[in-house]
C-alpha positions in Angstrom: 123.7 91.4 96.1 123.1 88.2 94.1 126.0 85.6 94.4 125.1 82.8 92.8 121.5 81.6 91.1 121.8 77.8 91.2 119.0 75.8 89.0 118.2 72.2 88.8 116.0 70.3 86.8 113.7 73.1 86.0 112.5 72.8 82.2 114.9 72.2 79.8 118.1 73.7 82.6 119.4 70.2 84.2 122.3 71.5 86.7 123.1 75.2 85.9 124.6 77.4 89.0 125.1 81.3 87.6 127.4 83.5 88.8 127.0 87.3 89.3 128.8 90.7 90.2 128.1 94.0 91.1 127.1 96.8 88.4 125.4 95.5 85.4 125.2 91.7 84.5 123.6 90.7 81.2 122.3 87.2 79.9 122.4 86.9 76.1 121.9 84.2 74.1 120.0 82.9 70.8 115.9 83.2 70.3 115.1 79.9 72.3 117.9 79.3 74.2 116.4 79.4 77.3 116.7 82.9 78.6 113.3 83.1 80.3 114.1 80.4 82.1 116.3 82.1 84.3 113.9 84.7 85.2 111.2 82.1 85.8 113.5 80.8 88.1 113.9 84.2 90.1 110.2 84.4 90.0 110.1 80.9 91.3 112.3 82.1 94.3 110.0 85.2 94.8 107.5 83.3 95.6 105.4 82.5 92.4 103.7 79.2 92.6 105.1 76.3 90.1 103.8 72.7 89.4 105.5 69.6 88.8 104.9 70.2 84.7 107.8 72.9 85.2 110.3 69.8 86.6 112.4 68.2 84.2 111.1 65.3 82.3 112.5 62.2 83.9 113.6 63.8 87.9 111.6 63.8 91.0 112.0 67.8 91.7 113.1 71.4 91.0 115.6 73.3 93.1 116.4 76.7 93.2 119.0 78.3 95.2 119.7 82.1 95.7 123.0 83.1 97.4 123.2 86.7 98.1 125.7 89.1 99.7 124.0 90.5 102.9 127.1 93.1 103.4 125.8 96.4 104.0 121.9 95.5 103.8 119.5 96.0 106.7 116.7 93.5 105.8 113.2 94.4 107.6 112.4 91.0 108.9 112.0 89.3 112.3 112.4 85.9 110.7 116.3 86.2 110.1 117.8 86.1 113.1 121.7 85.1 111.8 122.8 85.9 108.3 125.3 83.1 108.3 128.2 85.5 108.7 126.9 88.1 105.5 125.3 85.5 103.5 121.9 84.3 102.8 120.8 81.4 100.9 117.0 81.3 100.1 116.2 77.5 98.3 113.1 76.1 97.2 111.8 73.0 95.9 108.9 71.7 93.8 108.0 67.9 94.0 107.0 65.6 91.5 103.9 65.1 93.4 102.8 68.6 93.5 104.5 69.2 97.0 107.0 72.4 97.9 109.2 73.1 100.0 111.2 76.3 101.0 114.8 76.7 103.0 116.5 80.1 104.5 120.3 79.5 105.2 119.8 75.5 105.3 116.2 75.6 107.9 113.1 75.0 106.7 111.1 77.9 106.2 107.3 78.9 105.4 106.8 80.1 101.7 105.9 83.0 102.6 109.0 84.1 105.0 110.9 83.1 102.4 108.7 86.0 100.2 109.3 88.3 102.7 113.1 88.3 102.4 113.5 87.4 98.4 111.1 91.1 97.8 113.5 92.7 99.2 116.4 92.0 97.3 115.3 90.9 94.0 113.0 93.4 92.1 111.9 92.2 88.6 111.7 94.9 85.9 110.3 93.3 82.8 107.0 93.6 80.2 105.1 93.8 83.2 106.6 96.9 83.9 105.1 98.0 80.9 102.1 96.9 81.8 101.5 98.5 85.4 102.2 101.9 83.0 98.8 100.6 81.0 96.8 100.8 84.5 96.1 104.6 85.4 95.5 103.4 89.1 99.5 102.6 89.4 100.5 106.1 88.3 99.4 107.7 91.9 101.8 105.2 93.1 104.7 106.1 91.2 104.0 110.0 91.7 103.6 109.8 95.5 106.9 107.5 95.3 108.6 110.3 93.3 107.5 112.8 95.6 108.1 110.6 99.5 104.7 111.4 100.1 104.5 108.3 102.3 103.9 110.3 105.3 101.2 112.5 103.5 99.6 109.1 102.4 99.5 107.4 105.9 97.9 110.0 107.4 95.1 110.8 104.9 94.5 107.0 105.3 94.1 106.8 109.1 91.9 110.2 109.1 89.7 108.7 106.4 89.3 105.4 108.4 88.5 108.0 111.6 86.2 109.9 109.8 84.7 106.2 108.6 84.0 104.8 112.4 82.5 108.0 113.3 80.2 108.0 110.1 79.0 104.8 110.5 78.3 105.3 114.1 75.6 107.9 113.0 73.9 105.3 110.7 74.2 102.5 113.0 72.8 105.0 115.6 70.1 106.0 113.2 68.9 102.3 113.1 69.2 101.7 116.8 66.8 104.5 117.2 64.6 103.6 114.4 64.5 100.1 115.5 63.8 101.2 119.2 61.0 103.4 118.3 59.2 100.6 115.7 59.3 98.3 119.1 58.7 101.0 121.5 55.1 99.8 122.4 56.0 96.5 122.9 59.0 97.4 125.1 56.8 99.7 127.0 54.0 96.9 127.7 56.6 94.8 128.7 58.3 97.5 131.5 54.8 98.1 132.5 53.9 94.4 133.0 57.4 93.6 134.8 57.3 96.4 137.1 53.6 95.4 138.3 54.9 92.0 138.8 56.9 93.6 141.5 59.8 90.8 141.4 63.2 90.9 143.3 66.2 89.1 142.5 66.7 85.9 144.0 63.0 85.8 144.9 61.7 82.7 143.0 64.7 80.8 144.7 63.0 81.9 148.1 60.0 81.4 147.2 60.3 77.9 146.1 62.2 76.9 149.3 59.5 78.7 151.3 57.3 76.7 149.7 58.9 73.0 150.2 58.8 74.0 154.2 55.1 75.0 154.5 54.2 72.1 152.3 55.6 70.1 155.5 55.2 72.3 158.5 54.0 69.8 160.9 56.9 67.5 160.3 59.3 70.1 160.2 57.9 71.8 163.7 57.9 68.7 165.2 61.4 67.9 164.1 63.0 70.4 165.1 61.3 70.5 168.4 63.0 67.6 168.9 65.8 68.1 167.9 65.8 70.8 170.4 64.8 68.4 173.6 67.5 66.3 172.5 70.4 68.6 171.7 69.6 71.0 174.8 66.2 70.8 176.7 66.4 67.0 178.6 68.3 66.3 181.8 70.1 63.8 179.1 70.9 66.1 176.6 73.5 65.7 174.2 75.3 68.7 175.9 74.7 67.7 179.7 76.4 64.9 178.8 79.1 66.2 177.2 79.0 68.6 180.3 79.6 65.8 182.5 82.2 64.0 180.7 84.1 67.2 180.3 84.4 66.9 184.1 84.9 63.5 184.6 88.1 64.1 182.2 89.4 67.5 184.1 90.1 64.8 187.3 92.3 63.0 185.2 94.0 65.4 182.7 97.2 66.0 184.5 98.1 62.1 184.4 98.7 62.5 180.4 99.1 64.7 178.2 96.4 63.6 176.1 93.9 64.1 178.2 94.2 67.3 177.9 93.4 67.5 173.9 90.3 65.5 174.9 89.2 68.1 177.5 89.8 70.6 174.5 87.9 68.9 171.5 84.9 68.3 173.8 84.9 72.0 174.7 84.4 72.4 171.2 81.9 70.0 170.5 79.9 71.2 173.6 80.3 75.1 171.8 79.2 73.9 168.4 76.2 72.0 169.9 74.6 75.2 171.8 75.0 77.0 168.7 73.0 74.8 166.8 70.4 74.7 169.3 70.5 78.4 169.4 69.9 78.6 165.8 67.1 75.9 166.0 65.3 77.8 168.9 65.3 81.1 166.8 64.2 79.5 163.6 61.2 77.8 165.9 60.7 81.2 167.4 59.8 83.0 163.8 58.3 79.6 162.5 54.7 81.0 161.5 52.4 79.2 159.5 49.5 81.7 159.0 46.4 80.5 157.5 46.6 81.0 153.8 50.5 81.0 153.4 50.9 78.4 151.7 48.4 79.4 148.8 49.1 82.9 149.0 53.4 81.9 147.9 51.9 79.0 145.2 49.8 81.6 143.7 52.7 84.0 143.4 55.6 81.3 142.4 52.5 80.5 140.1 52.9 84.3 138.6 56.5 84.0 138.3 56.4 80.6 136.1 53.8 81.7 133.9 55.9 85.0 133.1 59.1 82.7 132.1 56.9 80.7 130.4 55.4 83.9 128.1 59.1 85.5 128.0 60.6 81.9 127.2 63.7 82.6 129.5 64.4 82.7 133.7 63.1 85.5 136.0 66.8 86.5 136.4 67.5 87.2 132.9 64.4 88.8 132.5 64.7 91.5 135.2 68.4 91.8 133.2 66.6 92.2 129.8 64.2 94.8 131.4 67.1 96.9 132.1 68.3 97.3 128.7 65.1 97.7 127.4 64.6 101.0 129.7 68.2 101.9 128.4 66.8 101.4 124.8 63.7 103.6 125.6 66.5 106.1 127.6 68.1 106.8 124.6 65.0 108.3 122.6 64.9 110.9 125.4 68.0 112.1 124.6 68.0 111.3 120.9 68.9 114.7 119.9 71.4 115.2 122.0 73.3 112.0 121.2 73.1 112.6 117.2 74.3 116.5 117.4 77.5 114.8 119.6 77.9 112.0 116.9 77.3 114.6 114.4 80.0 116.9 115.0 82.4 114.2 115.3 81.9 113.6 111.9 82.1 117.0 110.9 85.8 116.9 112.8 86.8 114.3 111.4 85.3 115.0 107.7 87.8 118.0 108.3 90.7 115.8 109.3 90.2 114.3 106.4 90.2 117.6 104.0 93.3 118.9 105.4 95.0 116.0 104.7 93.3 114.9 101.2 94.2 118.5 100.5 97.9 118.6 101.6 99.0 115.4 99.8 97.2 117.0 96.4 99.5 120.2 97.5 102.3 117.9 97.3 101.6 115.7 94.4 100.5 119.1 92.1 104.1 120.4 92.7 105.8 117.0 92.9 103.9 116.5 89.1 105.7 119.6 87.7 109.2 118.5 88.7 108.3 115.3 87.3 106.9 116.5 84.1 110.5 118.0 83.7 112.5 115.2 84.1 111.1 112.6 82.6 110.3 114.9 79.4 114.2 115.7 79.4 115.0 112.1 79.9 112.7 111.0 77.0 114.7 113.4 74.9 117.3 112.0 75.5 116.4 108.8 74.5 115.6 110.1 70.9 112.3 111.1 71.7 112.9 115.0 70.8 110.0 117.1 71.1 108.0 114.4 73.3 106.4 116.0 76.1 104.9 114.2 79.4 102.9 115.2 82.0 101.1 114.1 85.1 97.6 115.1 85.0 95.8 115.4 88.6 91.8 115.6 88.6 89.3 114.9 91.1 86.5 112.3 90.3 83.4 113.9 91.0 80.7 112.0 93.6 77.4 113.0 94.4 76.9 110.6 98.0 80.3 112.1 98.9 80.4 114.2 102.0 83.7 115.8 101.1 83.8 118.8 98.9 86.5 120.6 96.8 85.7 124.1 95.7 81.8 122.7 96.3 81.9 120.1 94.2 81.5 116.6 96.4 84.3 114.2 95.3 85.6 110.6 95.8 87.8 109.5 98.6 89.7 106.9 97.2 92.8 105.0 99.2 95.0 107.0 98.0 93.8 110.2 97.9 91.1 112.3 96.4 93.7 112.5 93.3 93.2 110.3 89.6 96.5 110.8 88.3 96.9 109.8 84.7 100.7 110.2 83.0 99.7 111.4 79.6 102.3 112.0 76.9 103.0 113.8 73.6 105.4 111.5 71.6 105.9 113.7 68.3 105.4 117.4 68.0 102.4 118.4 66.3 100.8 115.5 67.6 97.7 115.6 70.2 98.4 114.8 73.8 96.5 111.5 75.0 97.2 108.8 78.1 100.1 107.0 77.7 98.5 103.5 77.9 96.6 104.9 74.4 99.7 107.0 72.4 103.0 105.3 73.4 104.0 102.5 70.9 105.6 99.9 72.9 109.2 101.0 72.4 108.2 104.0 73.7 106.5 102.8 76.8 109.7 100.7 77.8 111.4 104.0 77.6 109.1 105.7 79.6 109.0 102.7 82.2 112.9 102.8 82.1 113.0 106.7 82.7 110.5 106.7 85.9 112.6 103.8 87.1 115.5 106.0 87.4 113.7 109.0 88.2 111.2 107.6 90.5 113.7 105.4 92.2 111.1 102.9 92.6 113.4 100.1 94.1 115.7 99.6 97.1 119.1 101.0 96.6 121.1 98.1 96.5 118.6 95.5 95.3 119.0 93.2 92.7 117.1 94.7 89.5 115.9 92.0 87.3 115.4 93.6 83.6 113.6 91.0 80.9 113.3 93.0 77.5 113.8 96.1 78.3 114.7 97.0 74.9 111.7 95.9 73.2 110.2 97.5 70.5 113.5 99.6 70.5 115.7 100.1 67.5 118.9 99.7 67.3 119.8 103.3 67.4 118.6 103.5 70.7 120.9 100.8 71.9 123.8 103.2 73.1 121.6 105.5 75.0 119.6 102.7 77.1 123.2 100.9 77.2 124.0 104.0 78.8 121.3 104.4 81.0 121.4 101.0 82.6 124.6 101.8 83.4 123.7 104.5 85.3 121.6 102.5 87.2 124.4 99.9 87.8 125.6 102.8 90.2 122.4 102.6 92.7 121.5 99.3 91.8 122.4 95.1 90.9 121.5 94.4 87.4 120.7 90.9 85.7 119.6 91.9 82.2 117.9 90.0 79.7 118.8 91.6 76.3 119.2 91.0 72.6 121.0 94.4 72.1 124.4 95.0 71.6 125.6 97.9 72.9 123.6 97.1 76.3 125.7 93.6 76.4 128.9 95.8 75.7 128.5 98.2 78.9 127.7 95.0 81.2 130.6 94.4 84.2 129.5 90.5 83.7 128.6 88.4 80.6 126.8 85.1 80.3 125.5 83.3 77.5 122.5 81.2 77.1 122.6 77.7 75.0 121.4 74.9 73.9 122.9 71.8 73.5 121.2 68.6 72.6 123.2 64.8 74.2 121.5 61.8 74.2 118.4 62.7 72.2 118.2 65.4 75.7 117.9 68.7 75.3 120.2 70.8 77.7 120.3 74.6 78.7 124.0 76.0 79.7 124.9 79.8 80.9 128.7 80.0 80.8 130.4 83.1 81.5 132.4 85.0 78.3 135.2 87.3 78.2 138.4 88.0 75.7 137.2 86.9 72.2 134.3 84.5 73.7 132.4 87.8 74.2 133.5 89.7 71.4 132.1 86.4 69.1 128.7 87.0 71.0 128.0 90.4 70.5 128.9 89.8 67.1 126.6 87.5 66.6 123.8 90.0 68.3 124.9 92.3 65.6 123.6 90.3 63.0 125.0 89.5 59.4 127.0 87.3 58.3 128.6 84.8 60.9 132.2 85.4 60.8 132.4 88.6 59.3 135.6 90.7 59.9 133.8 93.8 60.1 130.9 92.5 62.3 133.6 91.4 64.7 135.7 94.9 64.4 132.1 96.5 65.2 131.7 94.3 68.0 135.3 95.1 69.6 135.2 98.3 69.0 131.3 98.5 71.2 133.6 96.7 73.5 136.4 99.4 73.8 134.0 102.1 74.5 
């Protein structure tokens, strides 16, 4: 529940903190007093965007403050952690220079967290209303609300988007395969030519290498010859000595205990030395230089290069290309196989998507005739006798669709295969036609106020925001939508913007919109009214003459009732 609405220095409204109840609340006040104001300023705290020209002439920025009571309320949000023991107090701020700012229970706060909790407890019901009834694509929305077809709806959606992945991996299949087949000569030619090449992984690495030793096989021969003679093969070897001095240290190793680490690292050194010769005498032992080596691995690194050149990449990453290129050319050999699998998974889920397109139209035909009852009663009710609505459902035919109803392809729309359009008959003898073409605009608010109760298209417990509801409604309506809103009062919070009456008369809470002018400054004040405060106010919302005795009997006697 709204607390308090606190507004400062927006427009005309210098420092203006309102107050409000539970049940209904209404805001009257004179043509141009500034009404509008305080629903731009709940609009502000929804989340709408507002420049500095909305700031009062003369200040450096806008505030406005919500306080609401959290008491009972479950709000779906990870971003409020503590509600500041029942209460929540969502602020925001607009600069001069264009900057804003938003605040949840004093912290600063991302605009749109601060969306995420305001939508769920303020819900503005104004002209707009009106207008989403103009828009035949909102009317699925209030049926399948009307009927909780939420489930229904969410799982129609997910087998669509199945049925979507598995279509479109048939086409994209399709052009694979096209696209293989319009480069299957090149990609053959190129198998052919890489498999004659005959090349192994890692091979132009050993081939190069190969290549740096035979370039120098004398000096490497030599080299290592040496290095032989003088690791292992003279009488002064590097091991016969360290032979000997291993044994000129065992005399003396028990005199420290030093020695004895020496003994062990030249053990080591001794080990590591005939390994090496080992490993030189068996790389001496396969050394072959046959002649015509040399020529025979240039001509073939030769081969390699001018491939890489041709294929503008390494050897490595072509042998890797040349595998997926067989797999490309695999997957013509089994082309038929592949599409009949893809195939039929489209066919399953094509079904999916029937059964479920065709048990939320099940549930939105029958939901539509309960609906057609009520709100035609309800519009009676509201001195519309002999007006008669109804929900018409009709499929929008679709010649590329794959989906058919009684063999006639139609449109899968995100909602549904359904056009729903609420069409109405307002006077008896009159022709049925859309609402958004026969309903006057007295009788659309009373059709928007009807599906509002019926539908239930809010939270229970929210704050309902109602801005001219009564418009284009005489004044012999007044009692019954009077009545009505107090009806909703029961579910709901209600701040309503009226110029009626006998809605101002049912309202728990009464505030009054004026202007005052101080200082060649125009001022906006909302003051609470009660007693004979609110009895002169909805006297002077009855019109006539100010003062009149009878205007102000009128005007209690609204109030006794």
């Amino acid at each position: 529940m709204l607390k308090d609405l606190h507004i400062q220095n927006l427009a005309v409204v210098a420092d203006v903190t309102l107050c409000f109840g539970q049940g209904l609340n209404v805001l009257s006040g004179a043509t141009g007093a500034g009404k509008s104001l305080i629903l731009g300023a709940l609009n502000f705290l929804l989340g709408e965007r507002t420049g500095p020209q909305a700031i009062r002439a003369g200040e450096e920025k806008a505030v406005v403050e919500g306080v609401f009571d959290l008491r009972g309320r479950v709000l779906d949000s990870s971003i409020l952690t503590a509600s500041g023991g029942g209460t929540l107090r969502l602020r925001r701020e607009v600069h001069r220079n264009g900057r804003s700012s938003a605040f949840i229970n004093g912290e600063p706060a991302t605009l749109r967290q601060v969306q995420e909790l305001s939508r769920q407890l303020i819900e503005p019901h104004g002209q707009n209303e009106q207008l989403r009834l103009k828009f035949t694509e909102n009317h699925v929305v209030y049926l399948d609300k009307f009927a909780r077809n939420e489930g229904l709806l969410a799982r129609y959606q997910v087998s669509v988007d199945l049925y979507r992945t598995a279509d479109r991996a048939v086409s994209e299949f399709d052009a694979r395969i096209a696209l293989v087949k319009e480069k299957k000569e090149l990609l053959e030619h190129r198998l052919g030519e890489i498999a004659r090449a005959r090349i192994s992984p890692g091979e132009k690495q050993k081939l190069e290498e190969s290549i740096r030793v035979l370039e120098h096989a004398s000096e490497v021969f030599e080299g290592l010859a040496e290095v032989q003679n003088v690791v292992y093969e003279d009488e002064a070897s590097a091991i016969a000595l360290i032979s000997r001095a291993r044994s000129r240290i065992a005399r003396v190793r028990d005199l420290d205990a030093k020695f004895d680490g020496f003994s062990k690292e030249l053990e080591d050194a001794e080990i590591a030395l005939k390994e090496v010769a080992a490993e030189v005498r068996a790389y001496l032992d396969n050394f072959q230089f046959e002649p015509g080596d040399l020529e025979n691995k240039q001509g073939r690194l030769a081969a390699i290069l001018d491939l890489e050149r041709r294929y503008g990449k390494p050897v490595e990453e072509i042998l890797s290309e040349s595998e997926k290129w067989k797999s490309e050319l695999g997957i013509i050999e089994f082309e038929d196989e592949e599409r009949a699998k893809l195939a039929a998974e489209r066919t399953s889920r094509l079904e999916e998507v029937r059964i479920a397109a065709a048990a939320l139209s099940e549930s939105r035909k029958k939901a539509a005739r309960e609906l057609d009852k009520r709100v035609t009663r309800e519009l009676g009710e509201l001195m519309m006798p002999g007006a008669c609505f109804r929900a018409d459902i009709s499929c929008e035919e679709d010649a590329s669709s794959d989906l058919f109803v009684d063999k006639i392809p139609v449109r899968m729309h995100p909602h549904g295969i359904d056009h729903v359009e609420f069409c109405v008959q307002t006077n008896p003898g009159e022709p049925e036609g859309p609402l958004a073409d026969v309903a006057s605009s007295g009788e659309l608010s009373r059709v928007a106020l009807v599906l509002k109760e019926v539908v239930s298209t809010g939270r229970e417990g929210s704050l309902l925001v109602l801005d001219e509801v009564d418009v284009g409604v005489g004044a012999d309506l007044g009692e019954m939508i009077a009545e009505r809103l107090h009806r909703l009062a029961a579910s709901y919070q209600i701040v309503c913007i009226t110029h009626m009456p006998q809605i101002a008369a049912k309202a728990e809470r009464h505030l009054v919109a004026g202007k005052t002018t101080a200082k060649g400054r125009t001022f906006t004040e909302v003051s609470p009214v009660s007693g004979e405060e609110r009895v002169t106010e909805i006297a002077r919302m009855l019109g006539g003459r100010e003062g009149s005795e009878k205007r102000l009997a009128l005007a209690r006697e609204l109030l006794r009732k």
